[in-house]
C-alpha positions as CSV (number, residue, x, y, z in Angstrom):
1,X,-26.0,35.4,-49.9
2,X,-24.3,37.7,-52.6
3,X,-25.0,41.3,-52.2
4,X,-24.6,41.6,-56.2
5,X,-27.5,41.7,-58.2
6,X,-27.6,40.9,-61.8
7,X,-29.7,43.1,-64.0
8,X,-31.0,42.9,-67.4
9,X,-29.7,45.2,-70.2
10,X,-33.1,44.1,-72.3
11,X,-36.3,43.5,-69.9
12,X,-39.8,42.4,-71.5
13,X,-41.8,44.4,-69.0
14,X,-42.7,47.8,-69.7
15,X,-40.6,50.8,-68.3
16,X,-42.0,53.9,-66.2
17,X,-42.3,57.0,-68.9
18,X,-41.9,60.2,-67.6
19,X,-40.4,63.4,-68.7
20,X,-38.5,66.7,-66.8
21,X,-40.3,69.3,-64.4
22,X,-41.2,72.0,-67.1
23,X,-39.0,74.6,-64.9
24,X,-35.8,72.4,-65.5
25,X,-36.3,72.7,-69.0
26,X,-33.3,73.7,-70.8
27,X,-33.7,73.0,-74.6
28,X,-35.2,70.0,-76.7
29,X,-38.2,67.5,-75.7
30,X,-36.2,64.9,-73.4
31,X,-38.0,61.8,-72.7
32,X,-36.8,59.1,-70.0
33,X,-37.9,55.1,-69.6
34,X,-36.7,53.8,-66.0
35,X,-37.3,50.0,-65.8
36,X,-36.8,49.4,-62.1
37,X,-35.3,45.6,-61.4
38,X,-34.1,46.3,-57.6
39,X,-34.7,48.7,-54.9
40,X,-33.1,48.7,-51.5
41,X,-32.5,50.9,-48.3
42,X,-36.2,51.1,-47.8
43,X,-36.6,52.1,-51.4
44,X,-34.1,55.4,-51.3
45,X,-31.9,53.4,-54.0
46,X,-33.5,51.8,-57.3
47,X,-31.2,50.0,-59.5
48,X,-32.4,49.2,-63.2
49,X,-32.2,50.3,-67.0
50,X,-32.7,54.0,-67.6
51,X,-33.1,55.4,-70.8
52,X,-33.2,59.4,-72.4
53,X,-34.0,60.7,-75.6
54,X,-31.7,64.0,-76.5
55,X,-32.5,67.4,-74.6
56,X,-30.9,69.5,-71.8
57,X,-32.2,70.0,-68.2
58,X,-31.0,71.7,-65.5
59,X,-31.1,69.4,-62.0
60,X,-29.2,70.3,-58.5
61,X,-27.6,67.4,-57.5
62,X,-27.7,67.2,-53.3
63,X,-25.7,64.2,-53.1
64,X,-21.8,63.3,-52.3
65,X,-22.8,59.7,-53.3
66,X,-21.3,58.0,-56.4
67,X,-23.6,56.1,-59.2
68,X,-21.9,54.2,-61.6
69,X,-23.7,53.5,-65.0
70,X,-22.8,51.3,-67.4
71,X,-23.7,52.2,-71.2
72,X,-24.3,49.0,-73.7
């Protein structure tokens, strides 16, 4: 069994819309799309498409993990 999972640049279903905590708020109207296509380690990881219009938010980052994206 692979542990590699493919994932699809393009998916047909519709994405979760959401949009930053109004106290992270930097500048702008960012918007985000998430279309989850994988979750794991009793769903603390979700792998997928993630998408943001332009803005700036502030966000503390408690984490020494990496995450690699890949932009098409």
């Amino acid at each position: 069994m692979s542990l590699l999972k493919a994932i699809d640049t393009n998916p047909s279903f519709a994405p979760r819309e959401s949009g930053p905590l109004p106290e992270r708020l930097i500048s702008g109207n960012p918007a985000f799309k998430t279309w989850v296509q994988d979750v794991a380690r009793r769903e603390t990881i979700h792998t997928g498409v993630w998408e943001a219009t332009p803005g700036e938010i502030w966000k503390t980052i408690e984490t020494v993990r990496k995450i690699y994206v890949t932009v098409m």
